[in-house]
N, C-alpha and C positions, 0 to 999 in steps of 0.2 A: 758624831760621824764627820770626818774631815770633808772639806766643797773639794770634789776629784775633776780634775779636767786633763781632757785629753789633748795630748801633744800631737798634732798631727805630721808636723816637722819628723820628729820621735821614731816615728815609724816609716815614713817615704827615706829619711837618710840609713834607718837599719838594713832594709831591700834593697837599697841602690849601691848601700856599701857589699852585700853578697853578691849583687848582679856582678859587679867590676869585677870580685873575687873569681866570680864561677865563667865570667864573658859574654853574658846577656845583653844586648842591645835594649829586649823590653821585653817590659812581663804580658801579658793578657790575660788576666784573671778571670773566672767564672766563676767558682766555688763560696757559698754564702761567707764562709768562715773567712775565708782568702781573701773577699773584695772589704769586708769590713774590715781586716788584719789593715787593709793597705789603705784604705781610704776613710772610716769611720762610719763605713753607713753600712746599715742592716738592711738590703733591698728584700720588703714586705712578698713581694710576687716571688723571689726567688725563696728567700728561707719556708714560708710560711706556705703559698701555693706550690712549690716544687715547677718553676716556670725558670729552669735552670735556662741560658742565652738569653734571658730577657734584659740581662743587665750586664755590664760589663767594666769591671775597670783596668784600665792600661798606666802601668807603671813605665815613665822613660828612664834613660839612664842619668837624667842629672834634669831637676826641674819640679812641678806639682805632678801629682796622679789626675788623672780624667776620667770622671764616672760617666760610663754611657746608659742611658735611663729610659723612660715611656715621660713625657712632658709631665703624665700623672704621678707619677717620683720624684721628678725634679726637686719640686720644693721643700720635700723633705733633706734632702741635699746641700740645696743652698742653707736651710735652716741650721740645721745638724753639725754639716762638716765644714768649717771653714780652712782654707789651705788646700781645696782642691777646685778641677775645673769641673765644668757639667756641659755635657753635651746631649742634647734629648733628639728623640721621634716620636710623632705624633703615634696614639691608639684610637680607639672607638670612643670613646669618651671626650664633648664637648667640653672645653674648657676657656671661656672665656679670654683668659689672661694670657691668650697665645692669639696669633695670625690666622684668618682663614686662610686654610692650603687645601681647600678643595674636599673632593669625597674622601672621608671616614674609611680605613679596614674596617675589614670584620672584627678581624683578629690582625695581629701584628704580623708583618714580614717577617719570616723565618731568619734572613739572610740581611734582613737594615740594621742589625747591627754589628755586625761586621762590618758592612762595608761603611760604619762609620767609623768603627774601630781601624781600618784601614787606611781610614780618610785623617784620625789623627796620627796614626804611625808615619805618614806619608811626611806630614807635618813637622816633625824632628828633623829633619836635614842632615842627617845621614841615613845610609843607607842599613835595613834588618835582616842581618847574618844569621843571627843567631835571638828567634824568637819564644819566650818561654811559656809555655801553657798548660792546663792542667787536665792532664789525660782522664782521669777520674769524670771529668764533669764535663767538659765540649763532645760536641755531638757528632758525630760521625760526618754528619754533611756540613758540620760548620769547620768542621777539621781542613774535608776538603776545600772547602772555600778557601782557607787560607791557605792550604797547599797551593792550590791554583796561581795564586800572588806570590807566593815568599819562596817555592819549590818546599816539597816535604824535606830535606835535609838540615831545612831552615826550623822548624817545629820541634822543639826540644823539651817535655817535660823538666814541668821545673818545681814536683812536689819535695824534690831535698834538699834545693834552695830556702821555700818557703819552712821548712823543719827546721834548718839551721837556724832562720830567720827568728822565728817564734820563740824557738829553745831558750832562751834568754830573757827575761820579761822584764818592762822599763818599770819604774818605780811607780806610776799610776793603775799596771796593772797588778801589780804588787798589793796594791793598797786595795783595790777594788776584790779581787781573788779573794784576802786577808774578810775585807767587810762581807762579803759572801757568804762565805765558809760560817763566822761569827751565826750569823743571821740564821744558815741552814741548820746548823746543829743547835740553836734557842727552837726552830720550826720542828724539828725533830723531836725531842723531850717536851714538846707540848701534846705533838701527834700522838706518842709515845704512854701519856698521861692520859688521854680523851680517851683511847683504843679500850675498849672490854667487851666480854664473852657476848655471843650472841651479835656483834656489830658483821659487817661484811667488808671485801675491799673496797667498795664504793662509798664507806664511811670512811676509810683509812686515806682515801685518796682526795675524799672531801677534807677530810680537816688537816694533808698536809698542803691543800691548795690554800686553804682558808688562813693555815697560820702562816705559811709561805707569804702571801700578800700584806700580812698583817705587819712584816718585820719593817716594812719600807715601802712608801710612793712610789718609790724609784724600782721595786721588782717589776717589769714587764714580762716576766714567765715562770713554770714551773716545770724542771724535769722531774720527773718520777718512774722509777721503775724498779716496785717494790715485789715482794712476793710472801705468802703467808700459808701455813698449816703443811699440806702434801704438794699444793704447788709449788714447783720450783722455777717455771718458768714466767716471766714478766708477761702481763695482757695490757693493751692498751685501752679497752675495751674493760671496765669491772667485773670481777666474778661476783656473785650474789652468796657463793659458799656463806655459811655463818661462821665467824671463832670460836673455837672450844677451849676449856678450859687447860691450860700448859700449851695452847698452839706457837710456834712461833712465828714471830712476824721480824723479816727484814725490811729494813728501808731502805733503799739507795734513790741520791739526787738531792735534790735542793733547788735553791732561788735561781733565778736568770735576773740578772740586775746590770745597766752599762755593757747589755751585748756581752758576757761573761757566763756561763753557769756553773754552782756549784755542782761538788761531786761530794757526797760523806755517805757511808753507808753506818745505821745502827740495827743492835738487834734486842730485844726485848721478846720478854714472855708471856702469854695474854693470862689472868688469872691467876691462882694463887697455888698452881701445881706446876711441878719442872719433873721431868723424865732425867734420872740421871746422866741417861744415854746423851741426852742432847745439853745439858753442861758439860759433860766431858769435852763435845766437839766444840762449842763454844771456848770452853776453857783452851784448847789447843788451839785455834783459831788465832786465839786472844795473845797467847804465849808467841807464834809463830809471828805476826803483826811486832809485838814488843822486840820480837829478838831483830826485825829488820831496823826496825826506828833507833835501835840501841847501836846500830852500826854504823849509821847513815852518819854521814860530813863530805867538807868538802875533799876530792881526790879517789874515795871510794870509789870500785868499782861497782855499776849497778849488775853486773853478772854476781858479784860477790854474794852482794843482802839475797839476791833472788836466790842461789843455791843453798843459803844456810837456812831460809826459811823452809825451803821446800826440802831438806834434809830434813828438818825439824817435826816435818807435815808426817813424812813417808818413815819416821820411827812407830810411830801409830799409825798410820793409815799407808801400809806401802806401795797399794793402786792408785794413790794418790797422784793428778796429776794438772797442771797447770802452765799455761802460757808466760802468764806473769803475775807479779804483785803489786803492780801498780803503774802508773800514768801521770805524765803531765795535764795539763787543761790549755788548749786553743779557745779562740773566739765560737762564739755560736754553736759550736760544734761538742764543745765538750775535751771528751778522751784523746788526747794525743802524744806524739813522740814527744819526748825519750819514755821510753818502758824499762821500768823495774826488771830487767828480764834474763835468760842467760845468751840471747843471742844480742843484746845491746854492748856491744864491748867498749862503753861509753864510761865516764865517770861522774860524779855528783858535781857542780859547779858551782859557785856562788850567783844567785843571779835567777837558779830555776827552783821551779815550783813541780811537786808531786804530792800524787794522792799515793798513798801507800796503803796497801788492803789484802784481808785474808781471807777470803770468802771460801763456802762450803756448801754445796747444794743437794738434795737428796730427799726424794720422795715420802722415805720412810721417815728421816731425824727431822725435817725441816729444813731450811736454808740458811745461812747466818754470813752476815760481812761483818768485818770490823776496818774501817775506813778510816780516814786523818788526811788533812791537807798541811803540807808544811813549806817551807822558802827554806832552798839552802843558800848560809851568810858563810862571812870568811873563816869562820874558824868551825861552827857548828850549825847548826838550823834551828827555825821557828815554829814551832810546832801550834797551827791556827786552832786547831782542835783537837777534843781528848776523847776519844773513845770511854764506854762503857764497859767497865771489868766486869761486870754483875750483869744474868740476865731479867731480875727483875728494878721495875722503875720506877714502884709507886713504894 
């Protein structure tokens, strides 16, 4: 495995070069994916507790990003991210290594960080015309807040800056995606192999965490959101169903490694029995998947692979019906733009990364993906992984 290091440079000059594009004065970031996108750090309260304003980072238009934090963050920050600034406030939590400033919150001010967010906008020396934020995730009264300062006409979501932004991936995340992806599908054909008759999802879910951890030091998580036999929908929570023999089981998900997660879906059959019904849809699945991948370069349109697939789908299945076939990958977050889709009137570029996928969900047959992550280069793409033609594994 290549030593991967993040360019922090890398990504403050990709943002700042959209902001001047789009006429952004500054970003204010709240969104987990969005502040790690800009500054490199994964704020633990924000992704993990769902303590969305507890962190913040402020992109200017020419200069470092400034993480605004709880002091108890901080040093994760200085450690982590070099190339950026940090600015804290105190929480409930004594901590030595800081100043007595008097009685403890409870809990944090709603509203301190903004106003420290405020406090470095101020800071830039010009004046914020045009400030960008992410409608999705600020909160109603921290909106107002800064309405109050900036007037609302000044408040301008800026989720398709940040899309532009990302669409494109630098070579380290290139490499880290690529080593992911590797590592998910060795985790999967292991899962894949353990799985037999009689086991439940809480085994299935135990040994893709166990072999998930196994690929690398460096995995810090585990998406999963698999489903098996008449379930078709994902539980967070384990079912205790038992597997029976010819059940299907999909997998979708993989490692979280470097702030990144994989996405691959596999699909396998438990036991030594297959229902023709459900190779057939597999098979078509499988056929529909091949004929996108067989399209894909750079120039393609992505409306184009998504209607031949889904042409492909609705010769046999003509209720068939689908949003998309596939997704790029954001930070922490996962699934994002550009979509395989027929409303993306986009084209394949060299530079982005897609999951391209067939999936098929249905009470009665089962459920089945067929998944692949690939990088499209100058002339064709790289295909990170290779799906399963066959749906037995052993």
């Amino acid at each position: 495995m290549m030593a991967l290091t993040r360019n922090q440079i890398d990504f403050q000059l990709k943002l700042q070069k959209q902001m001047d594009i789009d006429g952004f004065d500054a970003l204010l970031l709240s969104s987990a994916e969005s502040m790690f996108f800009a500054s490199g750090f994964a704020s633990r309260s924000v992704y993990n507790n769902g303590q969305v304003g507890n962190t913040l980072v402020v992109v200017p238009k020419d200069g470092k990003c400034t993480v605004i934090c709880s002091q108890f963050e901080s040093q994760s920050v200085v450690l982590e991210c070099p190339d950026v600034d940090v600015v804290t406030y105190p929480i409930w939590l004594y901590i030595a290594d800081f100043p007595d400033e008097g009685q403890k919150p409870t809990q944090p001010d709603p509203n301190k960080v903004m106003k420290l967010a405020v406090e470095v906008l101020s800071g830039f020396g010009h004046p914020i015309k045009k400030l960008g934020i992410e409608n999705a995730t600020l909160s109603y009264s921290k909106f107002e807040y800064l309405a109050g300062v900036y007037g609302r006409e000044s408040l301008v979501d800026c989720n398709n800056l940040l899309i532009e932004t990302r669409k494109f991936k630098t070579p380290w995340e290139i490499e880290v995606i690529r080593e992911n992806s590797i590592m998910s599908e060795r985790q999967m054909m292991m899962t894949a192999a353990a799985i037999d008759v009689g086991m439940t999802e809480e085994d299935i879910m135990r040994y893709f965490s166990m072999y998930g951890y196994m690929q690398s030091k460096e995995v810090h998580g585990i998406r999963q959101a698999h489903t098996y036999s008449e379930y078709y929908s994902t539980a967070y929570i384990p079912r205790s169903h038992p597997l029976r023999n010819g059940d299907i089981v999909r997998l979708d998900g993989g490692v979280m490694r470097k702030g990144y997660i994989a996405d691959l879906g596999r699909t396998f059959v438990v036991g030594n029995k297959l229902d023709p019904e459900c190779k057939e849809i597999y098979d078509l699945m499988y056929d529909a998947y091949a004929l996108g991948l067989s399209m894909i370069g750079p120039g393609v349109k992505c409306a184009d692979v998504f209607n031949a697939m889904m042409a492909l789908v609705q010769k046999k299945i003509p209720a068939f019906k689908r949003g998309h076939f596939g997704h790029s990958l954001s930070p922490l977050r996962g699934e994002d733009y550009p979509f395989i889709s027929n409303s993306n009137p986009g084209t394949f570029e060299p530079g982005m990364i897609f999951c391209i996928e067939a999936p098929y969900y249905s009470s009665k047959l089962g459920s089945y993906n067929v998944e692949d992550t690939l990088l499209i280069t100058e002339n064709s793409f790289e295909l990170f992984t290779h799906a399963n033609k066959e749906l037995f594994w052993k």
